[in-house]
OpenMM code with the backbone's topology and positions (N, CA, C; nanometers):
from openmm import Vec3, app, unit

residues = "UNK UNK UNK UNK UNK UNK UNK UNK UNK UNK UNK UNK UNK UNK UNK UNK UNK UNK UNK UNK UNK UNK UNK UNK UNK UNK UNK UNK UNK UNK UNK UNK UNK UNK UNK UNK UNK UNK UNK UNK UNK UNK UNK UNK UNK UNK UNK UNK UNK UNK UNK UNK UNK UNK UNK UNK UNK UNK UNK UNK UNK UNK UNK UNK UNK UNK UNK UNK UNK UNK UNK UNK UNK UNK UNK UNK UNK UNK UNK UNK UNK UNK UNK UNK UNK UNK UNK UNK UNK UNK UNK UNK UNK UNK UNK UNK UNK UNK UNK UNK UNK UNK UNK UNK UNK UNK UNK UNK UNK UNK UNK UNK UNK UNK UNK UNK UNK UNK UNK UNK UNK UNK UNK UNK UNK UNK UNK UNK UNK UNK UNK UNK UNK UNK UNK UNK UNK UNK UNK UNK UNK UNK UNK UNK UNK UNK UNK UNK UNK UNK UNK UNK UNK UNK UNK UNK UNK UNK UNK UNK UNK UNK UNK UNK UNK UNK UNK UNK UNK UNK UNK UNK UNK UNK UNK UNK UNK UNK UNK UNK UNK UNK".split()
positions = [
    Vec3(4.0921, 14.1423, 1.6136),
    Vec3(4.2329, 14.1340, 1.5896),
    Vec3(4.2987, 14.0691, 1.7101),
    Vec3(4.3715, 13.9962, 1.6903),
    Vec3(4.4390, 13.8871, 1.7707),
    Vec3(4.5368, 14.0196, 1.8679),
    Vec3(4.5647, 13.9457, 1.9723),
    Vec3(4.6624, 14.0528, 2.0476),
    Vec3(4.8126, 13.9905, 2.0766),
    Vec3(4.9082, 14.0253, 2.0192),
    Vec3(5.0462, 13.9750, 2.0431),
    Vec3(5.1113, 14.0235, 2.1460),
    Vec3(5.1724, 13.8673, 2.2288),
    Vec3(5.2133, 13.8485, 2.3263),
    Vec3(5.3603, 13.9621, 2.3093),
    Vec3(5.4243, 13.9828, 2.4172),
    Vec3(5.5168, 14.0789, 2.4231),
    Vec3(5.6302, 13.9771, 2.4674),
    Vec3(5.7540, 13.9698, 2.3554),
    Vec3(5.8463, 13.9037, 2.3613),
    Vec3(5.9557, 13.9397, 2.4946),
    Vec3(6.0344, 13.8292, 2.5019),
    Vec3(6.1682, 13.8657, 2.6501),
    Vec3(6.2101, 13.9614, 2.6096),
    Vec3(6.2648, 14.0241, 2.5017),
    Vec3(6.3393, 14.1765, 2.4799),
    Vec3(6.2170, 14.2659, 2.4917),
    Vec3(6.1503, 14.2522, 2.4355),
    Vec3(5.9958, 14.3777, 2.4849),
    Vec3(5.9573, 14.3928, 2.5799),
    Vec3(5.9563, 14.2787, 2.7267),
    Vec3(5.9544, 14.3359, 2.8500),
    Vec3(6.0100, 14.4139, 2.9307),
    Vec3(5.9516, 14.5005, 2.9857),
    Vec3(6.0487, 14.5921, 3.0269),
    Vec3(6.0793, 14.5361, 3.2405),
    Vec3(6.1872, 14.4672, 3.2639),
    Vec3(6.2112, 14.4086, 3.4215),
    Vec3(6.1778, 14.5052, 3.5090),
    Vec3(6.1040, 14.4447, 3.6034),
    Vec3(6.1130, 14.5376, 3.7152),
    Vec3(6.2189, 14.5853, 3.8254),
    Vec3(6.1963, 14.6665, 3.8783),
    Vec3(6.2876, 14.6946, 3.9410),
    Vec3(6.3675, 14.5992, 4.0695),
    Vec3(6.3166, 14.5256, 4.0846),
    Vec3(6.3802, 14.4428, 4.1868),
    Vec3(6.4588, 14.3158, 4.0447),
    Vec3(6.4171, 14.3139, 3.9711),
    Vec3(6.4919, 14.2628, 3.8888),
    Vec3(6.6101, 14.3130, 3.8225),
    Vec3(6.5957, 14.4811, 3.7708),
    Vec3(6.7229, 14.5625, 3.7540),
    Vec3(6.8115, 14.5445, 3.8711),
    Vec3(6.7864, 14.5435, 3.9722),
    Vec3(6.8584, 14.5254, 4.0896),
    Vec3(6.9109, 14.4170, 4.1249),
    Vec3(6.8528, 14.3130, 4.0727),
    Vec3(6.9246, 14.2029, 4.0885),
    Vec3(7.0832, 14.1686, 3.9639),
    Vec3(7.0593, 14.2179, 3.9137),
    Vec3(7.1187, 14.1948, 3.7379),
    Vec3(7.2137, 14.3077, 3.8063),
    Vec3(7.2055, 14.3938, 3.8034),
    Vec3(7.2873, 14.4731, 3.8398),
    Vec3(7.4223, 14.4223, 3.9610),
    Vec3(7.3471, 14.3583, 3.9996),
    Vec3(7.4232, 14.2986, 4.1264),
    Vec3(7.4973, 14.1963, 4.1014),
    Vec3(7.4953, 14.1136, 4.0092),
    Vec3(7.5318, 13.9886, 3.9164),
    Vec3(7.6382, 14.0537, 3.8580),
    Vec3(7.6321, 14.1891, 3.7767),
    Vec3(7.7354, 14.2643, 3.6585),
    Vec3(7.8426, 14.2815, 3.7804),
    Vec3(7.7652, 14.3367, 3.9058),
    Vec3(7.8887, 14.3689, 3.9885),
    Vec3(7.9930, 14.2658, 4.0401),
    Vec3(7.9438, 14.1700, 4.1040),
    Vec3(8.0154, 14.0661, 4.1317),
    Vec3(8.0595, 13.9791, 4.0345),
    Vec3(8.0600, 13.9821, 3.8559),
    Vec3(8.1341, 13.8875, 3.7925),
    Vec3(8.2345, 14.0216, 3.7941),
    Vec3(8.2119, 14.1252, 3.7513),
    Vec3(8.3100, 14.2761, 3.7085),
    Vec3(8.4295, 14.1976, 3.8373),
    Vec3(8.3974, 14.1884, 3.9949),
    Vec3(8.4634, 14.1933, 4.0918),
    Vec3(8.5940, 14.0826, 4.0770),
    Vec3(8.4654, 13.9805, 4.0553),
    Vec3(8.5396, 13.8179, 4.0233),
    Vec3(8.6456, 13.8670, 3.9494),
    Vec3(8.6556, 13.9232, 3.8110),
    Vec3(8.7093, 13.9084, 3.6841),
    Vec3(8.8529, 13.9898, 3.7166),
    Vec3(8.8329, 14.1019, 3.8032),
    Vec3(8.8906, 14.2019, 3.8108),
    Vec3(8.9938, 14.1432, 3.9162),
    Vec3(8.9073, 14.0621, 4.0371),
    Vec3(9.0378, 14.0095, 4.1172),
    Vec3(9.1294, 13.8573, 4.0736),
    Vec3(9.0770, 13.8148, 3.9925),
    Vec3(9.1531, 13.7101, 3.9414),
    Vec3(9.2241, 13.7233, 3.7924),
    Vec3(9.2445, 13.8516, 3.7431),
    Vec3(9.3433, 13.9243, 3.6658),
    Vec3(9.4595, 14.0248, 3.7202),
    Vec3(9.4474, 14.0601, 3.8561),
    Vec3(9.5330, 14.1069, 3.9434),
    Vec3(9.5422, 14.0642, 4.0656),
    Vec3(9.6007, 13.9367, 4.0502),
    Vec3(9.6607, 13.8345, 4.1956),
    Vec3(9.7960, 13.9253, 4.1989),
    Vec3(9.8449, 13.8859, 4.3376),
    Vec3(9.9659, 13.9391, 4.4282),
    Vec3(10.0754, 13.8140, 4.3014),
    Vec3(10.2073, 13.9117, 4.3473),
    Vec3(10.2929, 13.7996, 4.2705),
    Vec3(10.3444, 13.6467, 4.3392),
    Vec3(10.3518, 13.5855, 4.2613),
    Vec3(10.3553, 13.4338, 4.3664),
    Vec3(10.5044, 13.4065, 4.4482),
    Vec3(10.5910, 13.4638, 4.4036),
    Vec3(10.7070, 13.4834, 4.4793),
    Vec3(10.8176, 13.6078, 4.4458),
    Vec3(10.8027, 13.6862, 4.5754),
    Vec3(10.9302, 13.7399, 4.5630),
    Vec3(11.0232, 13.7712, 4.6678),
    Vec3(11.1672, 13.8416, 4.6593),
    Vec3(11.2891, 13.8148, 4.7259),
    Vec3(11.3342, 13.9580, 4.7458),
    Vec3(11.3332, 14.0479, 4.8384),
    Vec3(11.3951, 14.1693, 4.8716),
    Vec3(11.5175, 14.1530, 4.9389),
    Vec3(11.6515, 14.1813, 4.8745),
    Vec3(11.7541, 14.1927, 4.9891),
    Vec3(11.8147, 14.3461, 5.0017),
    Vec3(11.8300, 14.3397, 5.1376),
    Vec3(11.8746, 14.4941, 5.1845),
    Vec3(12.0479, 14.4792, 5.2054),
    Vec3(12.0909, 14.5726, 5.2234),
    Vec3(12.2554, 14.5981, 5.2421),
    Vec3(12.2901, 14.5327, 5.3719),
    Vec3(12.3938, 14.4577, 5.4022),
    Vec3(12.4025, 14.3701, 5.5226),
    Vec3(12.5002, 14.4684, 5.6199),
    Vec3(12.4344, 14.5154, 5.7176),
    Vec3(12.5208, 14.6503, 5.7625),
    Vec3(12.6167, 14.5884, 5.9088),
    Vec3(12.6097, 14.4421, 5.8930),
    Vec3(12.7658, 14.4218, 6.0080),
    Vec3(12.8868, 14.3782, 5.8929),
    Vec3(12.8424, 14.3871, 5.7572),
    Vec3(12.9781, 14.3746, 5.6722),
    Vec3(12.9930, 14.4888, 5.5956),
    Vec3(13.1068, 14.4945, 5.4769),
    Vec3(13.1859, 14.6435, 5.4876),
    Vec3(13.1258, 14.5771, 5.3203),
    Vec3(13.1121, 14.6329, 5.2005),
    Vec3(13.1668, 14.6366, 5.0315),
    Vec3(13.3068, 14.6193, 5.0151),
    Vec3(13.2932, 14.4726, 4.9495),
    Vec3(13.4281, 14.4515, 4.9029),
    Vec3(13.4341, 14.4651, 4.7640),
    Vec3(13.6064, 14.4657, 4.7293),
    Vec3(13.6570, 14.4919, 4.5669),
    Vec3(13.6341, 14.3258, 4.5189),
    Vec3(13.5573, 14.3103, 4.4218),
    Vec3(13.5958, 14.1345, 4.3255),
    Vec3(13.6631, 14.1786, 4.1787),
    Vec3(13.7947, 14.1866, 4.1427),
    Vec3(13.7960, 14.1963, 4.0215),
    Vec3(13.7998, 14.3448, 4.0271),
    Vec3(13.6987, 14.3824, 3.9297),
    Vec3(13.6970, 14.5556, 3.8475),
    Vec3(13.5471, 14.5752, 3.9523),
    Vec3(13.5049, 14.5602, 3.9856),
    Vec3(13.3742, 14.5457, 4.0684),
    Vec3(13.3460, 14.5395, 4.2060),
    Vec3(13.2438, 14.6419, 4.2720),
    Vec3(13.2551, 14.6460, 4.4075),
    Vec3(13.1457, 14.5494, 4.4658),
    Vec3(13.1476, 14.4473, 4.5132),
    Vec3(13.0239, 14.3408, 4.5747),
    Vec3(13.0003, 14.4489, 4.7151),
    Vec3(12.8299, 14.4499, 4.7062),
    Vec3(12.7485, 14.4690, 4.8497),
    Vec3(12.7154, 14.3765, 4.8595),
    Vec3(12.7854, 14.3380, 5.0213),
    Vec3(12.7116, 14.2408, 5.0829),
    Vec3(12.5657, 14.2046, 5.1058),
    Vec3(12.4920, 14.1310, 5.1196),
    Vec3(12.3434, 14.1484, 5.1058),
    Vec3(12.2669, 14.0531, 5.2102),
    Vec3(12.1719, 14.0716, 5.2905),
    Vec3(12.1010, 14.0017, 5.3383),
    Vec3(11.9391, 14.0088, 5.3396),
    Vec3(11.8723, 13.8667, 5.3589),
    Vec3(11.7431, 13.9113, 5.2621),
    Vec3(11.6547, 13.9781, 5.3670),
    Vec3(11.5503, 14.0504, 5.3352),
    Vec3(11.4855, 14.1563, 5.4188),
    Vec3(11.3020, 14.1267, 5.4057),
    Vec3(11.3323, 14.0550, 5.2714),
    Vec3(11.1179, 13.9847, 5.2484),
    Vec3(11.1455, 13.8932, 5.1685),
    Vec3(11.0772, 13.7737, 5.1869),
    Vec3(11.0412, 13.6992, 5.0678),
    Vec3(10.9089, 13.6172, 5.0963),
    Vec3(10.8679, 13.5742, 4.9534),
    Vec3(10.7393, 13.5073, 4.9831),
    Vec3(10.7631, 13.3971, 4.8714),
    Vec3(10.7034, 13.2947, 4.8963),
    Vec3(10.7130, 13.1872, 4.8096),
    Vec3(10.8587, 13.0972, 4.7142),
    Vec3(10.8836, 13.0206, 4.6588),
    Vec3(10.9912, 12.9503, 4.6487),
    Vec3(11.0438, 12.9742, 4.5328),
    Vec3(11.0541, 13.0338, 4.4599),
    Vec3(11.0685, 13.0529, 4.2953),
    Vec3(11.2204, 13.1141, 4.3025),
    Vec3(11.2384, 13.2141, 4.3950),
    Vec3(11.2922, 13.2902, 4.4398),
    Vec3(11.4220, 13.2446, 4.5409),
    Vec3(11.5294, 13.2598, 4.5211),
    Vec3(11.6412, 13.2503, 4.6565),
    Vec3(11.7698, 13.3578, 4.6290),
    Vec3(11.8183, 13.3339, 4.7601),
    Vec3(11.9374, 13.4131, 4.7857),
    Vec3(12.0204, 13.2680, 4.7800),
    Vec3(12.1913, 13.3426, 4.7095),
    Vec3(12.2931, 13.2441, 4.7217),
    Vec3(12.4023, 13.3757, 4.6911),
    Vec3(12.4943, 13.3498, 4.8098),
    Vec3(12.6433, 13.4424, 4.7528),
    Vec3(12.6298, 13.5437, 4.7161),
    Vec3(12.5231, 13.6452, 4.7539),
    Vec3(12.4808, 13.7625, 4.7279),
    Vec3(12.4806, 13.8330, 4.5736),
    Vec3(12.3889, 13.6903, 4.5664),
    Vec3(12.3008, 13.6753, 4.4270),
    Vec3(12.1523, 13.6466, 4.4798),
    Vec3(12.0649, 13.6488, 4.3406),
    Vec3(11.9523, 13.6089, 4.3632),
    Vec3(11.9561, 13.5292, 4.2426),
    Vec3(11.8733, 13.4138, 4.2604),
    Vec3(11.8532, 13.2660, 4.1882),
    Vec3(11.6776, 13.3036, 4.1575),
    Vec3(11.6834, 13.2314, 4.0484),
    Vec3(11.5190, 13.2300, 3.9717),
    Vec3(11.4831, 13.0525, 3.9522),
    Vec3(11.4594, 13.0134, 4.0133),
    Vec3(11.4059, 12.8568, 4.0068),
    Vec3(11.3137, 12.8516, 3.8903),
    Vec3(11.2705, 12.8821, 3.8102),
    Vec3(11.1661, 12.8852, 3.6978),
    Vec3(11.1632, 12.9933, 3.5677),
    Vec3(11.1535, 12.9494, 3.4767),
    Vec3(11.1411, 13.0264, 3.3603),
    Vec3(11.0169, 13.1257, 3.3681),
    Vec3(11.0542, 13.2568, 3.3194),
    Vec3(11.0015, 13.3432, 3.2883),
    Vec3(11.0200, 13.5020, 3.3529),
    Vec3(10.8980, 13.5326, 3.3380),
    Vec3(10.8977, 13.7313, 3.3300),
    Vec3(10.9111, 13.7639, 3.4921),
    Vec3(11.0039, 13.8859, 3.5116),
    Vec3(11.0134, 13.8883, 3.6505),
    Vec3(11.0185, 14.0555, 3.6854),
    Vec3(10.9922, 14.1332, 3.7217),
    Vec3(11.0511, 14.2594, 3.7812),
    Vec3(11.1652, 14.2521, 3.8627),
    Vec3(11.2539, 14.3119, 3.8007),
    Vec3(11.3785, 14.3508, 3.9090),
    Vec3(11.4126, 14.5270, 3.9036),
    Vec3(11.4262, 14.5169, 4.0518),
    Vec3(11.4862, 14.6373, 4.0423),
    Vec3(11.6018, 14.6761, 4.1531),
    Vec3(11.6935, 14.7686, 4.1894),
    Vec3(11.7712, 14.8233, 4.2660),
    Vec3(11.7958, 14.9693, 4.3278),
    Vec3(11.8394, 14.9997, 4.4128),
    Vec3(11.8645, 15.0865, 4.4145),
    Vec3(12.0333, 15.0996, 4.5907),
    Vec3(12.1003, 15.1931, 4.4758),
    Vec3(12.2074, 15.1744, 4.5812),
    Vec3(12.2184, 15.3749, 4.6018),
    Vec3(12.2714, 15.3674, 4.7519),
    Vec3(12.2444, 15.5432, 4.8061),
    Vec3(12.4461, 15.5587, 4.7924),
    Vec3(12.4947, 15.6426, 4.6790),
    Vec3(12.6333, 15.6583, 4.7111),
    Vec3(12.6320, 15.8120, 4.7676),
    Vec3(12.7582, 15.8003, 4.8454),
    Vec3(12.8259, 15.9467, 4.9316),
    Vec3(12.9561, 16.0013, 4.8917),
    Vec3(12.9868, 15.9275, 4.7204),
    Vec3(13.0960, 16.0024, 4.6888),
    Vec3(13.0749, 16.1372, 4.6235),
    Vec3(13.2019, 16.2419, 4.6803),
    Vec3(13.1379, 16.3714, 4.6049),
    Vec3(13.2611, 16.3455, 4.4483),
    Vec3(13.1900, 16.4802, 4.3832),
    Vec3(13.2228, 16.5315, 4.2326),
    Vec3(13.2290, 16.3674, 4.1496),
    Vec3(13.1946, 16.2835, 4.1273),
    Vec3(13.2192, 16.2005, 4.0198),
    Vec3(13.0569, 16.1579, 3.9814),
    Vec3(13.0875, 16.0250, 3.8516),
    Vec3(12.9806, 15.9896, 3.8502),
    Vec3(12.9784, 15.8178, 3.9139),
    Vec3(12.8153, 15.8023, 3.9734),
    Vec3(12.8562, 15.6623, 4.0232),
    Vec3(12.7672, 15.6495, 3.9639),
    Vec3(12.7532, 15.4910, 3.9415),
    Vec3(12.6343, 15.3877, 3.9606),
    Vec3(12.6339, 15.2215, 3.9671),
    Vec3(12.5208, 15.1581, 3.9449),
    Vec3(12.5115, 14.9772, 3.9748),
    Vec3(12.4720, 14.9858, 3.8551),
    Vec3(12.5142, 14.8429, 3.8511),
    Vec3(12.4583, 14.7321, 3.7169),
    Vec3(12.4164, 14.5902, 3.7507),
    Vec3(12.3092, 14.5841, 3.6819),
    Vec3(12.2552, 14.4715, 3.7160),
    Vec3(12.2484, 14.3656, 3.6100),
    Vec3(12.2976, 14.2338, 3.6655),
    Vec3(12.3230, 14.1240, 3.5904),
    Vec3(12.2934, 14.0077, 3.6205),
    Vec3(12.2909, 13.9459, 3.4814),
    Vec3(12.2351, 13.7857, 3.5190),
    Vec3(12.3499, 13.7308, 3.4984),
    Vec3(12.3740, 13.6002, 3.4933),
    Vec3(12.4480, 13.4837, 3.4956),
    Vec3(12.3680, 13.3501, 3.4713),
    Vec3(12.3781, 13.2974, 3.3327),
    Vec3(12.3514, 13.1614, 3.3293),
    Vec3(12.3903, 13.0784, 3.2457),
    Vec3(12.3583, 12.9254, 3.3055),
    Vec3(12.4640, 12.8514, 3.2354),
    Vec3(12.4076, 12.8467, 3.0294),
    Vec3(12.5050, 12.8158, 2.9399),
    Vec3(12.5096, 12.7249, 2.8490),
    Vec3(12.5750, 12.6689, 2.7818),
    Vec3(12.6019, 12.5854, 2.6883),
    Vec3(12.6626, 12.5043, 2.6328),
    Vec3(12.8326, 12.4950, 2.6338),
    Vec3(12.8675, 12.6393, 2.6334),
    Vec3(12.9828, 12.7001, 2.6143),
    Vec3(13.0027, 12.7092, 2.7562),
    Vec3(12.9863, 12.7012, 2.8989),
    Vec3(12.9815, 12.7707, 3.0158),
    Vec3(12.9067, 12.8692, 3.0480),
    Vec3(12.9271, 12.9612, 3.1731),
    Vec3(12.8609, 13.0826, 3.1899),
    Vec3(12.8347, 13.1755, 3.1269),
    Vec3(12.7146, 13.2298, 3.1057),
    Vec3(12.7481, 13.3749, 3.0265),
    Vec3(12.6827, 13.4905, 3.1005),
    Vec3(12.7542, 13.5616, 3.1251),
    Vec3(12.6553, 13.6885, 3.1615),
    Vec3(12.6344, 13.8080, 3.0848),
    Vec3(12.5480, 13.8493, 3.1297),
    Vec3(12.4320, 13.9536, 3.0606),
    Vec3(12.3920, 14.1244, 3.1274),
    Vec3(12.4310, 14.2361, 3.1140),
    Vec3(12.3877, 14.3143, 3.1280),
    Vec3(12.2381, 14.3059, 3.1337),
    Vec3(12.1575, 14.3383, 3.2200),
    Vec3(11.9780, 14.3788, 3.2794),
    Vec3(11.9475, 14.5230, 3.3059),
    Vec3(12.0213, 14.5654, 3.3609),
    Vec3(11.9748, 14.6977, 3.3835),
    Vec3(12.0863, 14.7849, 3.4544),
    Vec3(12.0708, 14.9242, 3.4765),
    Vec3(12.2189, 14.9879, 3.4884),
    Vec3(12.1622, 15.1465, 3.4824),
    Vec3(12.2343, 15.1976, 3.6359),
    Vec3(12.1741, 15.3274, 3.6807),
    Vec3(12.3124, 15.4539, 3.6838),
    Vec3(12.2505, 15.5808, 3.6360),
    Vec3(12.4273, 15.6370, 3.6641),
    Vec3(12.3493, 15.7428, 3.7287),
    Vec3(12.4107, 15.8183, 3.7814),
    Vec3(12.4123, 15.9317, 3.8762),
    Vec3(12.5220, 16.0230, 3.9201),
    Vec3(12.5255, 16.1652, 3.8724),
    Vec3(12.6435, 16.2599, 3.8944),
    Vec3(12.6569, 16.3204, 4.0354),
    Vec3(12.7315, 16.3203, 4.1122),
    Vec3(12.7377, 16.3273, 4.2584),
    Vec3(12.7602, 16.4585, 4.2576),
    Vec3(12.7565, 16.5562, 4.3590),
    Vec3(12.7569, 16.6919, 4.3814),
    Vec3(12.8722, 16.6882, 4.4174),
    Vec3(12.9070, 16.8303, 4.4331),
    Vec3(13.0364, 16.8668, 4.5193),
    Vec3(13.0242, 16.9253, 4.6384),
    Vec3(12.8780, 16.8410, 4.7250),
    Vec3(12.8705, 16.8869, 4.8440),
    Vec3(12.9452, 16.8954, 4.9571),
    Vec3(12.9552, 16.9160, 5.0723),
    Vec3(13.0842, 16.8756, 5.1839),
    Vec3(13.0042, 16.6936, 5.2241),
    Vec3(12.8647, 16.6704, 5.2209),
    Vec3(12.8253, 16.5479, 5.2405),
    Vec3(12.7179, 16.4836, 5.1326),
    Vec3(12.7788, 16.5084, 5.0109),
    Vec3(12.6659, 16.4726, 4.8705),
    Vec3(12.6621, 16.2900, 4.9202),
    Vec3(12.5204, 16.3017, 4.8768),
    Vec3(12.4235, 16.2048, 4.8620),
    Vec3(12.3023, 16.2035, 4.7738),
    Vec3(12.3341, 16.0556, 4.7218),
    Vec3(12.2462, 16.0710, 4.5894),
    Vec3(12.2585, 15.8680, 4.5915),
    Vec3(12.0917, 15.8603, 4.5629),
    Vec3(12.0370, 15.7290, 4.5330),
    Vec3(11.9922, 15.7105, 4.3806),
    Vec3(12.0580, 15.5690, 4.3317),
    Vec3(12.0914, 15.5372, 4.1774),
    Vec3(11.9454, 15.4431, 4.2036),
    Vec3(11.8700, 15.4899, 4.1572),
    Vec3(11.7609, 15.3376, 4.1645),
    Vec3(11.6863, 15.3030, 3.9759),
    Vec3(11.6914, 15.1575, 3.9653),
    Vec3(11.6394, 15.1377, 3.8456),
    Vec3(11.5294, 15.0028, 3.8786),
    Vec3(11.4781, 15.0102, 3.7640),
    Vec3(11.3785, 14.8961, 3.7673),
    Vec3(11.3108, 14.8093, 3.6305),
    Vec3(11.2857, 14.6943, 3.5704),
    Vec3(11.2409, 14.6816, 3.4301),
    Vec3(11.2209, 14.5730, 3.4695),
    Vec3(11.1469, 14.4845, 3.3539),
    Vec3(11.0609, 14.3380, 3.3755),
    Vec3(11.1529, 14.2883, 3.2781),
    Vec3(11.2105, 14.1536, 3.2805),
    Vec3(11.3048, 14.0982, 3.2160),
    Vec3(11.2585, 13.9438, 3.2438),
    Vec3(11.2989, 13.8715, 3.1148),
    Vec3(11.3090, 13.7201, 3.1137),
    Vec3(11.4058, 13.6684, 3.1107),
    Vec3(11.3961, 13.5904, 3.2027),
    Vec3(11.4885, 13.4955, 3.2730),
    Vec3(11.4483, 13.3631, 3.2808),
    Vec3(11.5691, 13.3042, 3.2930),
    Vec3(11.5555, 13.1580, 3.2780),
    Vec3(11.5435, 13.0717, 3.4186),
    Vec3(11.5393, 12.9498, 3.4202),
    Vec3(11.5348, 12.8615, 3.5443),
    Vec3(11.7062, 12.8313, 3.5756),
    Vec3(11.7532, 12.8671, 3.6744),
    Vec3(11.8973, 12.8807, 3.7236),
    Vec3(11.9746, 13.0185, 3.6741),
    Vec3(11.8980, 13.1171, 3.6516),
    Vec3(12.0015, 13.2516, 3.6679),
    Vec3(12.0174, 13.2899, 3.7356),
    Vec3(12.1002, 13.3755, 3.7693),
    Vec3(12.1782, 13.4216, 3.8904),
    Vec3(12.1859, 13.5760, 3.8594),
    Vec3(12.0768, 13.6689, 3.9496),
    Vec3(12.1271, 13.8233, 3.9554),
    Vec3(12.2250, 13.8602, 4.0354),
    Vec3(12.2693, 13.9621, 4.0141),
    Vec3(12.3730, 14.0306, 4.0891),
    Vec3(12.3690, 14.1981, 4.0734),
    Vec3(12.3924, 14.2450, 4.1568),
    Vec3(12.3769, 14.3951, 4.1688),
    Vec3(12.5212, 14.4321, 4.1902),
    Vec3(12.6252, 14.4870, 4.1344),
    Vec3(12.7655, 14.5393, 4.1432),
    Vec3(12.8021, 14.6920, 4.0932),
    Vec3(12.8903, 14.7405, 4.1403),
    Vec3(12.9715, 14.8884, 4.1330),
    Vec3(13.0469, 14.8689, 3.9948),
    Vec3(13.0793, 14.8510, 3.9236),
    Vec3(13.1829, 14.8496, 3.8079),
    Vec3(13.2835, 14.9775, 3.8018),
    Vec3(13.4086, 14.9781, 3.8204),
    Vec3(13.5297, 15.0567, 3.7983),
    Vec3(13.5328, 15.1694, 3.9233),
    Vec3(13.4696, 15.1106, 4.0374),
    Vec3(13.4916, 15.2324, 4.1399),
    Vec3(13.5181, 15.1465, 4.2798),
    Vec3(13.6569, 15.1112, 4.2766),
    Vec3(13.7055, 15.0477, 4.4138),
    Vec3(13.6943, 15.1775, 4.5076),
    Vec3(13.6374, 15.3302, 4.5110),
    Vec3(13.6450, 15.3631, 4.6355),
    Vec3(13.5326, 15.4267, 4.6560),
    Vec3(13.4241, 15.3411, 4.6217),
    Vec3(13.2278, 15.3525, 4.6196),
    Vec3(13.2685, 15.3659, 4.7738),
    Vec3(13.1656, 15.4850, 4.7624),
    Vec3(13.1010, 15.4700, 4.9498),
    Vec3(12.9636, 15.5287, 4.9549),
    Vec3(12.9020, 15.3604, 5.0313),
    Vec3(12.7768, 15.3147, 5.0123),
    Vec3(12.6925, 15.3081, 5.1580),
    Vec3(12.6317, 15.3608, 5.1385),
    Vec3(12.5236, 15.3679, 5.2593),
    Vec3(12.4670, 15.2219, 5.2805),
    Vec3(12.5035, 15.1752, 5.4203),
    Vec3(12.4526, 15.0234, 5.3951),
    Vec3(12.3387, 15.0189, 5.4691),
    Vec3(12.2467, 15.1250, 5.4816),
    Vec3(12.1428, 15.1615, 5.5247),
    Vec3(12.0666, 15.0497, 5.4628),
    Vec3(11.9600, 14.9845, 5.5152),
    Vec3(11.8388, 14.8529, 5.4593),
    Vec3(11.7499, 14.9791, 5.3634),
    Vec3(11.7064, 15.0856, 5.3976),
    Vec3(11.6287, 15.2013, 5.3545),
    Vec3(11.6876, 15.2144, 5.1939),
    Vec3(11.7912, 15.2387, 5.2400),
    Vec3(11.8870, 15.3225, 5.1028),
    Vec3(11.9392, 15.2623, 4.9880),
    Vec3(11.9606, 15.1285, 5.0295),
    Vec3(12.0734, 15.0209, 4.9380),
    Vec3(11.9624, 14.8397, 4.9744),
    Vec3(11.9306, 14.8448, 4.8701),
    Vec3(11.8762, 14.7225, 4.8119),
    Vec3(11.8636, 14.6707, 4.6526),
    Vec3(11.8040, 14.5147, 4.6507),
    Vec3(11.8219, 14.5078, 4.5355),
    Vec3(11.7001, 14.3763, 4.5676),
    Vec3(11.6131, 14.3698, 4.4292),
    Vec3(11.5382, 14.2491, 4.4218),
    Vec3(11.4247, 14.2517, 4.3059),
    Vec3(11.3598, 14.1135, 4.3175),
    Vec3(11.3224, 14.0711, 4.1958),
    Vec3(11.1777, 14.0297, 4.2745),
    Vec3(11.0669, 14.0610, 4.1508),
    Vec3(10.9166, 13.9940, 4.1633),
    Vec3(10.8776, 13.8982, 4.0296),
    Vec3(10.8598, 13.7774, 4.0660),
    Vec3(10.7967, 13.6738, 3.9816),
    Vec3(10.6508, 13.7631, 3.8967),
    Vec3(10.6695, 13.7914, 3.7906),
    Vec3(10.5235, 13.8076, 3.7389),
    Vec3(10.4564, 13.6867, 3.6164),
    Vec3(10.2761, 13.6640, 3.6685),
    Vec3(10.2771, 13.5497, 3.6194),
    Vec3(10.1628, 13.6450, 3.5709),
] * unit.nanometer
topology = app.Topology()
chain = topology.addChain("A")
for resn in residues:
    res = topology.addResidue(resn, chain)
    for name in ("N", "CA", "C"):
        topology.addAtom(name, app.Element.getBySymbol(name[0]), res)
């Protein structure tokens, strides 16, 4: 009786061969794993600019802002806004520290961009928070969500209906900013 050869799936590898293969699974797993979670390609942190005071615009309290990180160009500061040079998905988030007692405060966050008709802006996101009736209540409004945006919008972080916000212009406490996600 003839003797049949033992096919590639019927061999059983040796061990310096499991070991090698094994080592292959690890480093594509590694590959795969670090080139599905790259760093974001640009983003823009601005903190509260603490040699200027919050002014009233309108119904709305502007924090002054100056930028505190950024990486890459997608991203800018203008007029204490932030600008998106490119279409698409971004994380933004804020957070502002208020010290008024008994009411409720919070920020809203908005875009601005152009079309056909002129400007339009857009509600993004929007934090409330009930203040204590401490002798020194303090309380931080912070929000955050991934939103699409266009190439030339304009965020803004503002107080709405409280000309007598008092805001910690602490860099720690009071910021606002956006991450490019690709």
């Amino acid at each position: 009786m003839a003797k049949l050869s033992k096919t590639r799936e019927d061999r059983k590898p040796s061990t310096f061969q499991q070991t090698q293969m094994s080592s292959l699974e690890i480093l594509r797993r590694v590959k795969r794993e670090q080139g599905s979670c790259g760093a974001p390609t640009s983003f823009l942190q601005l903190a509260a600019n603490t040699n200027k005071q919050p002014y009233i615009k309108g119904n709305v309290t502007v924090i002054p802002w100056t930028v505190s990180a950024q990486q890459g160009n997608t991203i800018s500061a203008k007029e204490n806004r932030i600008v998106v040079q490119e279409d698409g998905h971004y994380l933004v988030f804020g957070q502002v520290l208020f010290k008024n007692p008994s009411t409720i405060m919070g920020h809203r966050v908005r875009s601005w961009g152009s079309t056909e008709l002129g400007m339009r802006s857009k509600e993004l996101l929007r934090c409330l928070q009930q203040m204590s009736d401490d002798e020194m209540p303090a309380n931080t409004c912070y929000t955050a969500g991934i939103v699409e945006l266009d190439q030339e919008d304009e965020l803004e972080l503002v107080i709405p209906d409280r000309s007598r916000a008092l805001i910690s212009m602490d860099a720690h406490s009071t910021f606002f900013g956006v991450m490019q996600l690709k």
